[in-house]
C-alpha positions, 0 to 999 in steps of 0.5 A: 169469385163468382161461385164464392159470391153466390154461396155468400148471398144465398145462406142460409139457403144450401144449394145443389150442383143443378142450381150452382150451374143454373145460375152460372153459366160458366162451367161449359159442357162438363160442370160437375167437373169443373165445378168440384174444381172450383170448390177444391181452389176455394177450400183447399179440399177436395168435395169427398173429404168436405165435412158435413154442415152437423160435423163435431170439429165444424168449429174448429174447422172454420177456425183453420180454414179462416186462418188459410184464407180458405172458404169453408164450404160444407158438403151434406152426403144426404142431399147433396148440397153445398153451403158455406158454414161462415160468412166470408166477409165479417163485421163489428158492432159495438156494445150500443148495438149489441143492444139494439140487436138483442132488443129487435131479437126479443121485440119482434116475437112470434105474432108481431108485425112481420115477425118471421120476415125480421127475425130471419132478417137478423139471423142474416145480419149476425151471420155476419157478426164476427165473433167478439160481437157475437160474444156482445150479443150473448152478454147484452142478451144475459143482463141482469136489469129488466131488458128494453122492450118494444111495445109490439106484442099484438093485442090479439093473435095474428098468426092466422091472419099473416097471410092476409096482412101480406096480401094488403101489402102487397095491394097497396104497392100494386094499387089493386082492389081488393074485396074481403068477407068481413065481421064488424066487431059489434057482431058475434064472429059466429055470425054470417061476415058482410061481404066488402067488394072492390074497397080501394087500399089507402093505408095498412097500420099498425097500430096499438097492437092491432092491424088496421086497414083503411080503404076508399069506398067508391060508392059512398065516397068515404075512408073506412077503418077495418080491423084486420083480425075482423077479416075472414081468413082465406077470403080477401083476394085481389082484383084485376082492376088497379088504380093509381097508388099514392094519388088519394088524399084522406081529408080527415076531421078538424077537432079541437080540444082543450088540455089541463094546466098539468100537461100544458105546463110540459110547454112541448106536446107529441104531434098527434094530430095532422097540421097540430097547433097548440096555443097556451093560455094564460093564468096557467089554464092550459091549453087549446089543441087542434089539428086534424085526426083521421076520423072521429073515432080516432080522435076519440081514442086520442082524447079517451088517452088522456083520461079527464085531463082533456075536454072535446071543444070542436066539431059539436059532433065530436062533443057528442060522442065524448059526451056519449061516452063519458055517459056509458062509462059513469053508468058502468061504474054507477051499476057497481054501487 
């Protein structure tokens, strides 16, 4: 029961003789032995006459094995390794889930937030498929209608940078500072990075396919977004210094804005503020939105969404920067003139 257990949990991983025995401690003073025993009850087989992983008939093999109530455990001569080439235990999904399966499939293409991590992730799960969902997967992933997407593919590419989104990640679950040679994106990435030392992490996004890392800087008191593709590779390390995770609070900025009648007649609004309330005016002129976003420069990205549907109301400095920008874009359109 055990041995048959341990190949379950460790496919795809094939294992050797060595690494059997080293996880259980049951075989005594003669383990090859007993462990070719164990292999020739729960196959029916002895290990010479076990097919290869790669054997034409493999198929057809399983298919008998699976009928005798038998594992069907490889043997590869070459490296002497064991594996079992189906799953003992088997599962159905359904048509809705034949779907979501095919769209995590494609969502989570190379470059996507922990792209390898998923798709491994799901190559465990269809293992387990029996086959009529594997048949459902393979016809949901041959429709002829335009597939479900997910918006995840990165705006730029990450997959130097995978590393470094993983190291973050850990830190924040450690609650270990972290320092990092970074580019700001005002500046040429053949410019000499500044150099962050001892940042404190507070949150790791994802977020309109880009990275963002947002860290507490104890010496001046404040949150600072980075872009994480701004992150020199191979130079953010931890620190031994650790702090509490979870026990910062980013206080955010309080706006407010107001939304034009054609989207205040939809009466329901995303909640894309922290504590947002929203109060409809009268005479259909729309509606004042407030709440908290996590900085100014988020909460003009917010607004620049929304196109001239919206007006910054609150803070003043707020109004500025939009008003800034309005500026710098209608010069840009007015230079094409």
């Amino acid at each position: 029961m055990l041995l048959s257990i341990f190949f379950q949990i460790s496919w795809p991983k094939r294992l050797t003789k060595s690494e059997i025995v080293d996880q259980l401690h049951m075989y005594g003073e003669n383990p090859n032995r007993a462990l070719y025993r164990d292999i020739e009850t729960l196959t029916g087989a002895q290990v010479e006459d076990l097919p290869e992983p790669d054997a034409e008939h493999l198929a057809d093999w399983c298919v008998e094995q699976q009928r005798h109530k038998r594992l069907a455990i490889t043997y590869e001569r070459r490296t002497t390794t064991f594996g079992l080439a189906q799953s003992i235990f088997s599962i159905d999904i359904n048509e809705d889930e034949a779907r979501a399966f095919v769209a995590l499939q494609e969502g989570f293409a190379p470059g996507t937030p922990y792209a390898v991590a998923v798709q491994h992730l799901l190559k465990r799960w269809e293992w387990l498929f029996t086959e009529k969902s594997h048949q459902l997967v393979r016809q949901k992933r041959k429709r002829h209608a335009r597939p479900v997407l997910l918006p995840l593919s990165p705006v730029v590419d990450y997959n130097q940078h995978g590393d470094t989104i993983l190291l973050l990640d850990q830190a924040l679950e450690e609650g270990a500072y972290v320092s990092f040679a970074y580019t700001p994106l005002a500046q040429s990435w053949d410019a000499t990075p500044l150099l962050h030392e001892h940042t404190e992490p507070y949150e790791l996004e994802y977020r309109n396919g880009h990275w963002y890392y947002t860290a507490y800087i104890p010496d001046l008191n404040t949150f600072i977004d980075y872009r994480v593709d701004r992150i020199r590779p191979g130079s953010l390390h931890k620190e031994h210094d650790h702090f509490y995770p979870g026990g910062r609070q980013r206080p955010g900025v309080k706006i407010r804005y107001w939304l034009s009648p054609m989207l205040a007649r939809h009466g329901s609004l995303s909640a894309r503020l922290r504590e947002q309330q929203v109060a409809f005016l009268g005479d259909d002129q729309g509606a004042i939105v407030e709440g908290y976003a996590k900085s100014l420069w988020w909460a003009r990205r917010l607004l620049l969404g929304y196109g001239e549907q919206v007006k910054a109301l609150a803070p003043e400095k707020f109004i500025q920067m939009m008003h800034e920008t309005a500026q710098a874009m209608n010069q840009l359109y007015e230079e094409e003139k």
